[in-house]
C-alpha positions in Angstrom: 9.6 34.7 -37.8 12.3 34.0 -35.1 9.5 35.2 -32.7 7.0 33.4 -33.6 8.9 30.3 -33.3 10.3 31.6 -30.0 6.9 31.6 -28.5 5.8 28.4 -30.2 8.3 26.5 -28.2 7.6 28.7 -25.0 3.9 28.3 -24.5 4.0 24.8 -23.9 5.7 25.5 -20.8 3.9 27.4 -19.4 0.6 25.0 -19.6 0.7 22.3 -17.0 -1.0 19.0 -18.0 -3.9 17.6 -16.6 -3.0 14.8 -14.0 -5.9 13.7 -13.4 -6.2 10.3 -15.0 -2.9 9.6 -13.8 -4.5 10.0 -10.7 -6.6 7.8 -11.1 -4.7 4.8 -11.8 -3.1 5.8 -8.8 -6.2 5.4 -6.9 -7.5 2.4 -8.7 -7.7 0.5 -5.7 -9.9 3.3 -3.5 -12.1 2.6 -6.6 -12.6 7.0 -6.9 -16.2 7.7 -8.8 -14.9 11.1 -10.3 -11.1 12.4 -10.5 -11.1 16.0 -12.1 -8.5 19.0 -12.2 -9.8 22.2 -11.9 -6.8 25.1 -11.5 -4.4 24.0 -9.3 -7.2 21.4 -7.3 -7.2 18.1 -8.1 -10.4 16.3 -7.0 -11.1 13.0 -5.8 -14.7 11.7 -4.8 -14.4 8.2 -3.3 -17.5 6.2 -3.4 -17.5 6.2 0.5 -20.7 7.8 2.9 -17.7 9.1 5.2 -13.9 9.6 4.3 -12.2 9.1 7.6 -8.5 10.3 8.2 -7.3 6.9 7.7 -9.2 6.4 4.2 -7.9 9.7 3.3 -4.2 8.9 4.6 -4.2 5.7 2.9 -5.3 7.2 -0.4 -2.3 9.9 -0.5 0.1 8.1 1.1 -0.5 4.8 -0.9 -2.0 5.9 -3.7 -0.8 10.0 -4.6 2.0 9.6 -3.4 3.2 6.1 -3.7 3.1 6.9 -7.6 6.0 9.8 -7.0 8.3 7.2 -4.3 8.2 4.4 -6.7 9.1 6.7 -9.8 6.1 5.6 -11.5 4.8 9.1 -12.0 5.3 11.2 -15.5 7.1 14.3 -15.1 4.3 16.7 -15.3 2.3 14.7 -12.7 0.8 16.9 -10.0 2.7 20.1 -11.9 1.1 23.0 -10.8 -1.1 21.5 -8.4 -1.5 22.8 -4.6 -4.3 21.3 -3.2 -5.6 17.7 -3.6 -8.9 17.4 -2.1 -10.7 13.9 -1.4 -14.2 13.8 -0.5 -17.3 11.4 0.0 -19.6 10.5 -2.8 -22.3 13.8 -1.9 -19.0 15.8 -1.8 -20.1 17.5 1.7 -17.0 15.5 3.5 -13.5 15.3 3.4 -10.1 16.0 3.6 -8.3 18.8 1.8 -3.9 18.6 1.4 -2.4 22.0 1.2 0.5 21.1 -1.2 1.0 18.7 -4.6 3.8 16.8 -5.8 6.3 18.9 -3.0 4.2 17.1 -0.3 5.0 13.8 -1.3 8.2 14.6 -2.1 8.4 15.5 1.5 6.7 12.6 2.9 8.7 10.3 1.1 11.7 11.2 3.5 9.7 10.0 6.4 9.1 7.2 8.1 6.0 5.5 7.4 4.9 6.0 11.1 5.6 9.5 10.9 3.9 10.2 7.6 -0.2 10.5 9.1 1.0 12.9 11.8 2.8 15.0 8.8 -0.3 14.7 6.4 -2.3 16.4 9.2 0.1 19.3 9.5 -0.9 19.9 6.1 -4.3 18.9 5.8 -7.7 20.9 6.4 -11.3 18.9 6.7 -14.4 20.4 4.5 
């Protein structure tokens, strides 16, 4: 019995919640058509023909991210998660971030004008 309850209160912690609404409402104001998590990929289709490095910048540094500086974020958000990939509406084009919540931890200690140059250190196009 002590087992059983043992691995009752375990398993949860091991599963890492879906951020991908929270997500979202992060990126309300890019207006995203989908937001799903898939693994440890969250992904984000803009209703954009072309998502240029400063649409993508803006969206991770304003919207991912600004949820994690202004400690508006849930604990589990982006738990788990190692790339966040943004793409245009026919999902041929786009940006891809090699890192999740850590990134924007990291980010957060910059300087704003230091933050695009950082985001493509550690970000790959499609």
């Amino acid at each position: 019995m002590k087992w059983g309850i043992i691995a009752g209160l375990l398993v949860p912690g091991f599963a890492s919640a879906d951020s991908s609404g929270e997500v979202g409402v992060a990126l309300s104001a890019w207006a995203p058509e989908s937001v799903t998590e898939q693994g440890a990929r969250t992904t984000v289709v803009l209703d954009e023909n072309t998502v240029t490095t400063q649409i993508f910048t803006q969206a991770i540094s304003n919207g991912v991210c600004a949820r994690v500086w202004l400690k508006q974020a849930s604990s589990g958000y982006l738990a788990g998660i190692t790339e966040i990939a943004v793409f245009n509406r026919s999902q041929r084009q786009g940006f891809i971030l090699e890192g999740g919540k850590e990134i924007c931890d990291e980010l957060g200690l910059l300087p704003s004008s230091k933050i695009p140059e950082a985001l493509a250190a550690k970000t790959r196009s499609l």
